[in-house]
N, C-alpha and C positions, 0 to 999 in steps of 0.2 A: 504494500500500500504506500503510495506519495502521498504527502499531508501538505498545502501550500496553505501560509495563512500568510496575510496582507499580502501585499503587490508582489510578483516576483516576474525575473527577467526570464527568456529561452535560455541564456547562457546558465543561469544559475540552477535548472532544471536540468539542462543536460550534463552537468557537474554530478549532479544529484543522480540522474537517471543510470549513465552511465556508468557511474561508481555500484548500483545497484547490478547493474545485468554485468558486469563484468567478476563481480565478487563471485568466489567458488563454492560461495554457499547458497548460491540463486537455482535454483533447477532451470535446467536447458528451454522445460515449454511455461509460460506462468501468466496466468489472467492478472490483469492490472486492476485495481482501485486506488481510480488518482483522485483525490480527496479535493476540488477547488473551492467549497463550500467557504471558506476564508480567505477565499482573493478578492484582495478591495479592487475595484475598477476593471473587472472581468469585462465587463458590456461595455466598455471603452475602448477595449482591446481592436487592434486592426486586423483586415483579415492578414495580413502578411505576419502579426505574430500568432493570429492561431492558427496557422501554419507549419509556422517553426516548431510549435512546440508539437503538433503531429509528427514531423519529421523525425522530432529525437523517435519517437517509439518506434517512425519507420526504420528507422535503422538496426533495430533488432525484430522486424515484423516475422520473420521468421522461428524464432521463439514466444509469440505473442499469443495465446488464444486468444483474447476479446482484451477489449478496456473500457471499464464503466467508470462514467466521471458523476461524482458526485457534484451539481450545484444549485444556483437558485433556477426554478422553474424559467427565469425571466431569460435566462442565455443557454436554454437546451438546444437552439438552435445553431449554435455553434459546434455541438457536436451531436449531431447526427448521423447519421451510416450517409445523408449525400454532403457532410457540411466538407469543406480544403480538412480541416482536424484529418476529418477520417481520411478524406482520399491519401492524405500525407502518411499519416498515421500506416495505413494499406492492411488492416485489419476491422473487423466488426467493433463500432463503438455504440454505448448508450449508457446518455445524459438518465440522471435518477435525482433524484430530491432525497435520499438517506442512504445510510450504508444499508443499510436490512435490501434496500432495493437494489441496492448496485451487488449483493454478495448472491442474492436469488436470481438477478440475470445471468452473473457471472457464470453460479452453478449451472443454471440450462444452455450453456455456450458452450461448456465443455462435451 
């Protein structure tokens, strides 16, 4: 699980991200729950950064089952299975308003 609370940059994410799929205690395939529930100024964001931050996951899409982002109902549209997130992303994504939600889709993804 990725936890972002208040504003965060792509470069700080893929610091983060990266550190995670690279450590050898990650298993090779792993469903995501990136937690954005605490990023100030998410609905601000341009599509060119949610983009980027598709892109870190694209780069491990090949170990990726699914990625459920937690956040407010007001920017699901940013990550949808047609939103740049996903296509960058290049795995099945879906926006959830709780973990309970985002951990039951995960489960039926696998």
């Amino acid at each position: 699980m990725l936890t972002v609370d208040g504003d965060y940059t792509a470069n700080e994410l893929r610091r983060i991200g990266f550190g995670a799929f690279e450590a050898e205690t990650t298993p090779k395939r792993v469903a995501v729950l990136f937690d954005l529930s605490g990023a100030a100024g998410l609905a601000s964001k341009s599509m060119a950064d949610v983009a980027a931050t598709g892109a870190i996951f694209g780069a491990y899409r090949d170990r990726l089952i699914g990625i459920a982002i937690v956040a407010a109902p007001t920017v699901f549209n940013l990550f949808d299975d047609k939103s740049v997130f996903a296509g960058e992303a290049g795995v099945r994504v879906h926006a959830c308003a709780s973990h309970a939600q985002a951990r039951a889709w995960l489960l039926k993804t696998r």
